[in-house]
NUFI-201309 format. One line per field, with one value per atom (N, C-alpha, C): residue number from 1; residue in three letters; atom name; x, y, z. Coordinates in nm, 2 decimals, padded with zeros to 4 digits. Example, Ala and Ser with C-alpha at 12.3 -4.5 7.8 and 13.67 -1.06 7.14 Angstrom:
<pts>
pos	1/1/1/2/2/2
code	ALA/ALA/ALA/SER/SER/SER
site	N/CA/C/N/CA/C
east	01.32/01.23/01.32/01.28/01.37/01.29
north	-00.57/-00.45/-00.33/-00.22/-00.11/00.00
up	00.78/00.78/00.78/00.71/00.71/00.79
</pts>
This chain:
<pts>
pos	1/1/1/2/2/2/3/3/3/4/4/4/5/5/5/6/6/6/7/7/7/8/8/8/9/9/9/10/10/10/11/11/11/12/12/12/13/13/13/14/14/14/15/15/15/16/16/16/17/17/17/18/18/18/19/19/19/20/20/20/21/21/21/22/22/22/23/23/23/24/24/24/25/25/25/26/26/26/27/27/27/28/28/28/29/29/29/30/30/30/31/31/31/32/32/32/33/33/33/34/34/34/35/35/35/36/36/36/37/37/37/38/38/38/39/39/39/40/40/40/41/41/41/42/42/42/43/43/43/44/44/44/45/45/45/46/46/46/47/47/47/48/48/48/49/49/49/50/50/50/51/51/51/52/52/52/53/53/53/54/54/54/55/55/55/56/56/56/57/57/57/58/58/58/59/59/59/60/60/60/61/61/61/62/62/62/63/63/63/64/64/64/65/65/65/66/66/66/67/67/67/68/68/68/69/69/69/70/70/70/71/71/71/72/72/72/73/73/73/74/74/74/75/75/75/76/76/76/77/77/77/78/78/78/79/79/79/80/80/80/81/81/81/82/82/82/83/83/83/84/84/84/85/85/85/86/86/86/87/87/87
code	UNK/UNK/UNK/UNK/UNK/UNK/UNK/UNK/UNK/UNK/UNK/UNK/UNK/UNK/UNK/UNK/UNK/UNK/UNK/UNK/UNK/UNK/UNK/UNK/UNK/UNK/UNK/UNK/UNK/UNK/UNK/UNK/UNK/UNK/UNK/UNK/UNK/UNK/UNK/UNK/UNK/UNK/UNK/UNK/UNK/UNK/UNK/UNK/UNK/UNK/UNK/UNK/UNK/UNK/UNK/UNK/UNK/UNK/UNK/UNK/UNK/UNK/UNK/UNK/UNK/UNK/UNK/UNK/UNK/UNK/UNK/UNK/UNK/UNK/UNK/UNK/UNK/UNK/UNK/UNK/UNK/UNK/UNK/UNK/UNK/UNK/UNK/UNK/UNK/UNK/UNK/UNK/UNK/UNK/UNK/UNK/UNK/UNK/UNK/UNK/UNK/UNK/UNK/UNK/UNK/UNK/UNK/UNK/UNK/UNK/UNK/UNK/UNK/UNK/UNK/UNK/UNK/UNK/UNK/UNK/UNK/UNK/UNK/UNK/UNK/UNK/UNK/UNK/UNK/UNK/UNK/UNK/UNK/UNK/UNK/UNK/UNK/UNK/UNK/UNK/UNK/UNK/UNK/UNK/UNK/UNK/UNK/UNK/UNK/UNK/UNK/UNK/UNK/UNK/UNK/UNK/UNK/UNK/UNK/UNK/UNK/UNK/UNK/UNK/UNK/UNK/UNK/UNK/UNK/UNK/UNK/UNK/UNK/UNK/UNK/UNK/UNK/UNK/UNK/UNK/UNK/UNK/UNK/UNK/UNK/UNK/UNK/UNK/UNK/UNK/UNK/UNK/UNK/UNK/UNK/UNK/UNK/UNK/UNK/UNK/UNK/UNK/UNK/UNK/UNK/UNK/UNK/UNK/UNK/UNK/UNK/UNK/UNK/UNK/UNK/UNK/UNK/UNK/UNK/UNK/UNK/UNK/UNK/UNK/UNK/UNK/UNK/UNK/UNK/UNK/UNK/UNK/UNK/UNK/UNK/UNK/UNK/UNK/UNK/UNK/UNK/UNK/UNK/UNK/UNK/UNK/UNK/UNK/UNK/UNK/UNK/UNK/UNK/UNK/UNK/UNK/UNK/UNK/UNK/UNK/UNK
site	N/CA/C/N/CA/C/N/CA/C/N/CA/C/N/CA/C/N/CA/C/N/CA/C/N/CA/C/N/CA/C/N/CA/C/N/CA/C/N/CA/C/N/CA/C/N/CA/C/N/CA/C/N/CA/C/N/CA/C/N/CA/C/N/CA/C/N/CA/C/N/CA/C/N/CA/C/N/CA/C/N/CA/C/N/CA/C/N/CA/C/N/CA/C/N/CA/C/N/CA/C/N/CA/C/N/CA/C/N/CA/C/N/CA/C/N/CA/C/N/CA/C/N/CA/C/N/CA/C/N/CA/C/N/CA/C/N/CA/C/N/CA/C/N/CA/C/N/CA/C/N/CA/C/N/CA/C/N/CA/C/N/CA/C/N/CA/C/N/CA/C/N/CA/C/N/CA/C/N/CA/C/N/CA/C/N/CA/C/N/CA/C/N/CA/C/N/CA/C/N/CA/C/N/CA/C/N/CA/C/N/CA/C/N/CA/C/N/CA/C/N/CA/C/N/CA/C/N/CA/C/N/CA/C/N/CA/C/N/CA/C/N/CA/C/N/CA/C/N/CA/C/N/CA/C/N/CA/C/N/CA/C/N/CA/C/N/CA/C/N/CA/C/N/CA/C/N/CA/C/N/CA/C/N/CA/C/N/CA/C/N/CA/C/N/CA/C/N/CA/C/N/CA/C
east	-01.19/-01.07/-01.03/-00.99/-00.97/-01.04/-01.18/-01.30/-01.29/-01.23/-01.22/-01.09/-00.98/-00.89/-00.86/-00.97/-01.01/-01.06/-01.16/-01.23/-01.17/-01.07/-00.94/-00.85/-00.82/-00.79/-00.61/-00.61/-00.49/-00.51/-00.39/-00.43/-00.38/-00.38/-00.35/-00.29/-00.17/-00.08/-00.10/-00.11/-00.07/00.06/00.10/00.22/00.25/00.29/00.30/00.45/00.46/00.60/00.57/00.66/00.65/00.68/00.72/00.79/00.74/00.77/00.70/00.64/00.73/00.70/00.79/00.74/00.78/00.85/00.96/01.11/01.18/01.07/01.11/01.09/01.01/00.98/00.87/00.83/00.72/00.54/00.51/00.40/00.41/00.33/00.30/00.31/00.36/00.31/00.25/00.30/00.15/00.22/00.35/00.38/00.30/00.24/00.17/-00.03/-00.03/-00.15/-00.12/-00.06/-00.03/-00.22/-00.25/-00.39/-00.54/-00.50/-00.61/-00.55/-00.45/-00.43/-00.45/-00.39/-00.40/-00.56/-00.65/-00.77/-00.82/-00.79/-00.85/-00.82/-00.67/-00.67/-00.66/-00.73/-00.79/-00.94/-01.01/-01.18/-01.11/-01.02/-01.03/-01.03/-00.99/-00.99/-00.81/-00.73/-00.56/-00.52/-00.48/-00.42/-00.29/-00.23/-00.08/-00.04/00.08/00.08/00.26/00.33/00.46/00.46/00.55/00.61/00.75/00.78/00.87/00.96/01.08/01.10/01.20/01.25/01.34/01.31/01.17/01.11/01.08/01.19/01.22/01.34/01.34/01.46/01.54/01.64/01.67/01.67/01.67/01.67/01.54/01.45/01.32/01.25/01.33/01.24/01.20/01.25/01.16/01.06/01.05/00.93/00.82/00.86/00.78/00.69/00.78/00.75/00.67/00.70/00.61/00.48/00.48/00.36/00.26/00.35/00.25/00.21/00.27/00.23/00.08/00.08/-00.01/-00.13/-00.15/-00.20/-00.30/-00.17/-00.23/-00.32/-00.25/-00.34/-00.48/-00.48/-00.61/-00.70/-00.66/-00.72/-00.80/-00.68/-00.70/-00.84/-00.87/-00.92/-01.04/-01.07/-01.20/-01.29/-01.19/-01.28/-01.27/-01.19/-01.24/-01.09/-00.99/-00.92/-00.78/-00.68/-00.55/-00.45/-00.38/-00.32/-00.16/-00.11/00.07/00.18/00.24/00.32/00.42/00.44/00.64/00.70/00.84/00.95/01.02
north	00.48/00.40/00.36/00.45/00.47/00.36/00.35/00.26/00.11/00.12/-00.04/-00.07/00.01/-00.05/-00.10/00.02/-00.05/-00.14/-00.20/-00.31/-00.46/-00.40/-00.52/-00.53/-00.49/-00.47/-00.44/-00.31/-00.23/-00.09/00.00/00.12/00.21/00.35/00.42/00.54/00.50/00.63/00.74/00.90/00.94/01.08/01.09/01.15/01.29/01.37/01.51/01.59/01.67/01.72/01.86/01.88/02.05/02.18/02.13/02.24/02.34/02.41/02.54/02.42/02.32/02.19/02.07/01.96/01.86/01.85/01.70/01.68/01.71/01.66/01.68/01.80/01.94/02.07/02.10/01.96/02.02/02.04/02.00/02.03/02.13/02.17/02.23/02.17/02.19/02.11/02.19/02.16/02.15/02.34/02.36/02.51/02.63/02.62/02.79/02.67/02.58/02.51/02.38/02.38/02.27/02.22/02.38/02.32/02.29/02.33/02.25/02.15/02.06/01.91/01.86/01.89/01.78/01.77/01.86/01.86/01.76/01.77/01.71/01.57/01.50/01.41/01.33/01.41/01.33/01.32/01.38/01.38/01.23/01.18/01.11/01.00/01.00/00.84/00.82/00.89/00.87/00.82/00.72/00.66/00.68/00.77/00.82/00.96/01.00/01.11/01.04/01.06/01.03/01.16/01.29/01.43/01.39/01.44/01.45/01.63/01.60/01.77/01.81/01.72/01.77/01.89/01.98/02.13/02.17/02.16/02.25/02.30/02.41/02.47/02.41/02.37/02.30/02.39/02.53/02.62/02.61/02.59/02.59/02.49/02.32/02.19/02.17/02.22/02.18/02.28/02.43/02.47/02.42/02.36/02.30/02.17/02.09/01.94/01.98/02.12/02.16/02.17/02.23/02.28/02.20/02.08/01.96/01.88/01.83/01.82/01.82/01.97/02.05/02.04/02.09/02.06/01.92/01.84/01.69/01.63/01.65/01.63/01.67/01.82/01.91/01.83/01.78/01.77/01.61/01.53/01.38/01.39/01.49/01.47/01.53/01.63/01.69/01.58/01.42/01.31/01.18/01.22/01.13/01.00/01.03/01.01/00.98/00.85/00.88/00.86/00.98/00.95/00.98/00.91/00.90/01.03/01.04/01.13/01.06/01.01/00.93/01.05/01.08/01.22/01.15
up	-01.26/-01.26/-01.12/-01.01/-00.89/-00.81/-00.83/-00.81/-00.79/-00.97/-01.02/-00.93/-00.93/-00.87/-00.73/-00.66/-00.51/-00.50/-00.61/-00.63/-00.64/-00.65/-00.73/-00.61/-00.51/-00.38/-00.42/-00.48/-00.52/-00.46/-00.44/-00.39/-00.53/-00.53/-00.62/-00.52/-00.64/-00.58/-00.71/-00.68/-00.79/-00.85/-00.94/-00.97/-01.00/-00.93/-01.03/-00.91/-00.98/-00.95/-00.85/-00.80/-00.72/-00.76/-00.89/-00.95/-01.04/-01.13/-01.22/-01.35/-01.42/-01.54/-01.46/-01.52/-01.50/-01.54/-01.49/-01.53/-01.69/-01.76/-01.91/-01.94/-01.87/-01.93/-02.00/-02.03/-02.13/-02.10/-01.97/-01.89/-01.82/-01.73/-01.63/-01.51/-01.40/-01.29/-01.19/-01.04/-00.95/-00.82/-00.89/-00.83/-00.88/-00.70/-00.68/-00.71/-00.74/-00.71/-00.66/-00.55/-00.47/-00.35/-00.32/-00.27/-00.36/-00.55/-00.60/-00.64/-00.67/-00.64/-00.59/-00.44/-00.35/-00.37/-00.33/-00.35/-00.44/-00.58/-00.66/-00.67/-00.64/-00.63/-00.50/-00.38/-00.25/-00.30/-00.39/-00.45/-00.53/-00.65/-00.74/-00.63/-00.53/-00.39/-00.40/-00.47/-00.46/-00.29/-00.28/-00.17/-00.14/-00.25/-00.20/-00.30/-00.28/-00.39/-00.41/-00.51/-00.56/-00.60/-00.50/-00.51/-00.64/-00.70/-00.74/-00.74/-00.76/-00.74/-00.88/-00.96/-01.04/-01.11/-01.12/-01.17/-01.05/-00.93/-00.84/-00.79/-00.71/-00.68/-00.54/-00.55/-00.45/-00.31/-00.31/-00.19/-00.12/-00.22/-00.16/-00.12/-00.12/-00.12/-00.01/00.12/00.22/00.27/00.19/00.23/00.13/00.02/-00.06/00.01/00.06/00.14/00.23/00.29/00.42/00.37/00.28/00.20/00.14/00.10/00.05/00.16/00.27/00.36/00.44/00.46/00.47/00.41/00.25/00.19/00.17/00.15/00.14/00.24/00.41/00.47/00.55/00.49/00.47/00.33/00.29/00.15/00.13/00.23/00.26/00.39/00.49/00.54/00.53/00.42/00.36/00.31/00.27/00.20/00.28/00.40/00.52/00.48/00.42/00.34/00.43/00.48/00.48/00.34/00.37/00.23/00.25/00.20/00.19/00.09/00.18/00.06/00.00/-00.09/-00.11/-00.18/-00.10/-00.19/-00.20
</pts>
């Protein structure tokens, strides 16, 4: 999909939260596997990430942001990859 969309001269941002579940509660999200995401969606070609934090704790959001940060740009650069954070 990522492919076609490059193809089509669009980028792909993609979406997941910081927190323990997502805004509504009823998934899982990306806390305590913040480095196999970023991972897997710098492999899918993701040209941005949209953090969200509402399944996070407000004490802890900027070691969180630090963290994705991090992550992201270790992860953007294993696939030769720049990639955007939007918070």
């Amino acid at each position: 999909m990522v492919d076609y969309l490059h193809g089509k001269g669009f980028l792909y941002e993609h979406y997941t939260d910081s927190g323990v579940n997502f805004c509504n509660r009823d998934k899982p999200a990306s806390y305590g596997y913040e480095h196999q995401d970023a991972t897997l969606f710098a492999s899918w070609g993701a040209d941005g990430l949209k953090l969200d934090a509402c399944g996070s704790s407000p004490d802890h959001w900027k070691d969180i942001l630090t963290k994705w940060d991090t992550e992201f740009e270790t992860a953007a650069a294993k696939y030769g990859r720049k990639i955007w954070l939007n918070k």
